[in-house]
N, C-alpha and C positions, 0 to 999 in steps of 0.2 A: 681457747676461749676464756676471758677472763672472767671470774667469780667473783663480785662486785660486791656485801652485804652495806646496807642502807638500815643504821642503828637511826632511830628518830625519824623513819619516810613519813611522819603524818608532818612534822614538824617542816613548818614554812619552809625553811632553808633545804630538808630533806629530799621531799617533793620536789623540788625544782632541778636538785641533780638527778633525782631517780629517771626527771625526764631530760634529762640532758645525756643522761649515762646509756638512756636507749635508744639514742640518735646513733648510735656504733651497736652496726649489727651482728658484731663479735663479742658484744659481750651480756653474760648473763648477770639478771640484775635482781637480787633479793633486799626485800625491805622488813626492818623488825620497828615497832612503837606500842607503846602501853594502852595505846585505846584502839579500837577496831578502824577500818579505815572511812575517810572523812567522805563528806558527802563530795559529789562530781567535781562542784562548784568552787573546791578548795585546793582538788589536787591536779595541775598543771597535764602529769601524766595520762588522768584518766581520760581527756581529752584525745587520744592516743588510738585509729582504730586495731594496731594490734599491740596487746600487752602478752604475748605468750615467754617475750622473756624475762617476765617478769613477776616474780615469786613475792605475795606478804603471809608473814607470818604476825601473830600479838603476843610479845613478851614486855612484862613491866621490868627492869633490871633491878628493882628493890625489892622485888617478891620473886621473880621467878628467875632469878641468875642461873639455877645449877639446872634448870630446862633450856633457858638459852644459851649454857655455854655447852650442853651436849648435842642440839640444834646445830650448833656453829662446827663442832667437831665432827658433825657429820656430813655439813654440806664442803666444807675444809673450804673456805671462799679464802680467794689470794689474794684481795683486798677487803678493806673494809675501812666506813667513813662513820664517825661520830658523832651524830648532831644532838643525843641524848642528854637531857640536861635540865633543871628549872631554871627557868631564864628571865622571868620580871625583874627588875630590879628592886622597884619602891616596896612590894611585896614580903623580900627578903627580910626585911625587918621584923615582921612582925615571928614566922617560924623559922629565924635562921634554921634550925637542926634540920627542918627539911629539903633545905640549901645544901646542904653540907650531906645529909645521907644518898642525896641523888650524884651530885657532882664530882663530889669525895671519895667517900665510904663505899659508895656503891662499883666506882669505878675502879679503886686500889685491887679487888676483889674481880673484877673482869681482864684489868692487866695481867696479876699477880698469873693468871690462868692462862691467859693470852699467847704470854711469852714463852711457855714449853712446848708450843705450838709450831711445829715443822712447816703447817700449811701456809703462814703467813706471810706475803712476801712485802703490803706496804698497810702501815694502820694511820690515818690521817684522825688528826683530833680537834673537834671545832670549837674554840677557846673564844676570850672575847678581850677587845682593848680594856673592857671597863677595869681588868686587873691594874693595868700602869697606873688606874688614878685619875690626875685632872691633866688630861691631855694638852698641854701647853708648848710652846717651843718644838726643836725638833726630836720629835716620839721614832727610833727605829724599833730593829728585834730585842739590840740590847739592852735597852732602857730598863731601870730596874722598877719592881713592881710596887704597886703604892696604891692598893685597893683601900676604897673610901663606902661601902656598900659591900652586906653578909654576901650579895652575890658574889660580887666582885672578888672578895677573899678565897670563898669555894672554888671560885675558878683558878686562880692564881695558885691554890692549893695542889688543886687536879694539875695543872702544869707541868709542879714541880715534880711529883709523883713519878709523871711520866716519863720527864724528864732526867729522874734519876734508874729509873726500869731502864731508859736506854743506855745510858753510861756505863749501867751495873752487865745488864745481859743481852746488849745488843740489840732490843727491843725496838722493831723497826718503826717507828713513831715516826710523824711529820706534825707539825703545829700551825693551826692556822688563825689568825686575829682578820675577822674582818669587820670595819667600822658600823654602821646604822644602816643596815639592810632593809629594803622595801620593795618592792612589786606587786601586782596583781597577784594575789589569792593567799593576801596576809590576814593575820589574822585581825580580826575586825576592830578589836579595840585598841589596835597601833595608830598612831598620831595620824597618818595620809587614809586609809582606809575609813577612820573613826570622821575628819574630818569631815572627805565626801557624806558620809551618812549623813550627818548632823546638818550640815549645809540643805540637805534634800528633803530632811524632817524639820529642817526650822531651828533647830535648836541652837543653841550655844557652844563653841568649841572654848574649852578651858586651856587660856594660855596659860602654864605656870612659870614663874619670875617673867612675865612678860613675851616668854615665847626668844628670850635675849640666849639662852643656851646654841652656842656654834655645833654642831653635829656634821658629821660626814656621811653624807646620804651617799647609798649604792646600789646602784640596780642588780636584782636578784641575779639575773641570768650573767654579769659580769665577776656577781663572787662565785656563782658557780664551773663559771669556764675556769676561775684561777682554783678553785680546792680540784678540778681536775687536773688541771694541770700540774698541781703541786702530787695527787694521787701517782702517776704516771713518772714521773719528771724531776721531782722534786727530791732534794737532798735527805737524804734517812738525818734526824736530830737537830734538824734545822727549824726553826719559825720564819714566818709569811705573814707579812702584812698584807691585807687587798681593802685598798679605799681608793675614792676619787682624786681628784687634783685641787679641789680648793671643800673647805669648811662654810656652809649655808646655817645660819639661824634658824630655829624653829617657826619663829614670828613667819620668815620669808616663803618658808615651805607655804604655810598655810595662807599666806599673802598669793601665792601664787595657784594655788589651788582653786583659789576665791574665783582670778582673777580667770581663770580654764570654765570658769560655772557660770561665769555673768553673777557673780554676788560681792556683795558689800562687805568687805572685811572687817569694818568698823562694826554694822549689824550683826557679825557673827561669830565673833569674841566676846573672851567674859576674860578678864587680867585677875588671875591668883595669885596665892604664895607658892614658891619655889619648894620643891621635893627635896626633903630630905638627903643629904649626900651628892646632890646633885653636881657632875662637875661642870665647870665654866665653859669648856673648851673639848673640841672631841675629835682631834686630828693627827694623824699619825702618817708616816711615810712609807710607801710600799716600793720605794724604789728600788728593795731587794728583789718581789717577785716581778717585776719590770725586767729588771737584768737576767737575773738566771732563770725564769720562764718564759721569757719572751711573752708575760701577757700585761695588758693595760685595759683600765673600764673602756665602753663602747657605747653608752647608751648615756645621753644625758639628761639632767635631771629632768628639764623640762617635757622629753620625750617618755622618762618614767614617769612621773606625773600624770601624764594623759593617759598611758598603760592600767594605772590603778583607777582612773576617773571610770572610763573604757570600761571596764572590768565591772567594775560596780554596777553603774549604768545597764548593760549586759546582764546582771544578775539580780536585779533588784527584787524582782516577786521573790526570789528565796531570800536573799538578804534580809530583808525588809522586815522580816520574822527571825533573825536569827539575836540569839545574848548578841549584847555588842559590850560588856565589861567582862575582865578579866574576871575569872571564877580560878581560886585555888585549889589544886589537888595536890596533893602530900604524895 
């Protein structure tokens, strides 16, 4: 039976494999994240009527590493997936260092441990394009990196880190880039979840440079079948691209969202200035995990689209009450 650990299960992306990983009822599936876990409404799993195999624990990895990594040497799990990370971008600016002691520093120090580690047979690490830069032309694994954002640097940092832990000691690593992920039971102050709210309250969605930013939207449960499949399957030291087949503007997303709600998109835009760092372009090629996984997206946008409207809709009396801006924690 395989031993699954789940670093970051509160985190969108985490959650979503946690419950994809207990559709296989061979395997047991442990989750770790820094805050207790989310309410029903956020985590796909709990929806789930049996979770027996499934184990949370709460460790912060900036404060309690030498409890999580004796945790880890105990339950000796034979995989384990990465989603731990600060992840805003526009944020990053203002406390780079706490960019860098999450992404970085913190993780140099869970490898450096990692790797003397007998039990381990695969560590998937969940990276992000924003490291290449301004995604233009055609973006593979090998593109060299050209972070424009502290986030973006931190990660491309962690990378290479890992990167050279594998080189150096074998270090069973797999890498994964996946583009602008969304689905039902994101976090609320992302672009598609943010919108539906605001649209229901009335309010104003803030397009920044006009909402003209290209992004590669991807339905959650599409990058999760591929970091399974990359878990499983996938080459020891290798990088994984998983995005769609074509790059949608932000304007259109939210043009289309409008257009799912019966509302006016003109009444429900406000045109700002463009964020800081922002790149023009966000498209990258996954035709490596196409070939050697045999996986490709499945869900298209317009179908996830309705998925997050659906969602919302569905949860609104708690919604309706919950922060909807990003809050920083260090």
């Amino acid at each position: 039976m395989p031993k699954v650990v789940v670093i970051g299960s509160n985190a969108f992306s985490g959650q979503d494999l946690v419950d994809l990983l207990l559709d296989d009822a061979d395997s047991q599936v442990i989750g770790i994240s820094r805050s207790p876990e989310y309410a029903d409404f956020r985590l796909r799993y709990k929806q789930r009527a049996d979770l027996s195999r499934y184990t949370f624990r709460q460790f912060d990895m900036n404060t309690d590493m030498d409890a999580m990594l004796a945790f880890l040497d105990g339950e000796r799990p034979s995989h384990i997936v990465n989603f731990a990370a600060q992840s805003e971008v526009a944020p990053s600016w203002e406390h780079p260092e706490h960019w860098f002691e999450t992404n970085t520093v913190a993780l140099a120090k869970f490898v450096n441990h990692m790797r003397g580690q007998d039990y381990l047979q695969r560590y998937v690490h969940i990276s992000s394009p924003e490291a290449y830069g301004d995604c233009r032309g055609v973006v593979t694994e090998t593109t060299p990196d050209n972070p424009t954002t502290p986030y973006a640097a931190s990660k491309a940092a962690a990378d290479m880190l890992i990167s050279t832990y594998q080189r150096q000691y074998g270090f069973p690593a797999i890498t994964i880039r996946a583009t602008n992920v969304y689905g039902a039971h994101q976090q609320l102050f992302k672009i598609m979840p943010r919108a539906v709210i605001y649209i229901k309250n009335g309010r104003k969605i803030q397009l920044h440079g006009g909402g003209v930013a290209v992004k590669s939207y991807i339905h959650i449960r599409d990058v999760s079948r591929g970091e399974l499949a990359a878990l499983f399957n996938g080459r020891v030291g290798e990088r994984y691209h998983l995005s769609p087949d074509d790059g949608v503007s932000v304007r259109r997303v939210v043009e289309t969202i409008c257009e799912r709600m019966g509302a006016d998109f003109s009444e429900c835009v406000d045109i700002v200035d463009e964020r800081p760092g922002q790149d023009a372009a966000y498209v990258i090629s996954s035709a490596k995990a196409r070939e050697e996984l045999g996986w490709q997206p499945a869900i298209s946008l317009e179908d996830g689209l309705s998925d997050v409207v659906d969602w919302v809709e569905e949860n609104w009396d708690v919604i309706r009450a919950e922060e909807l801006e990003y809050v920083h924690k260090p």
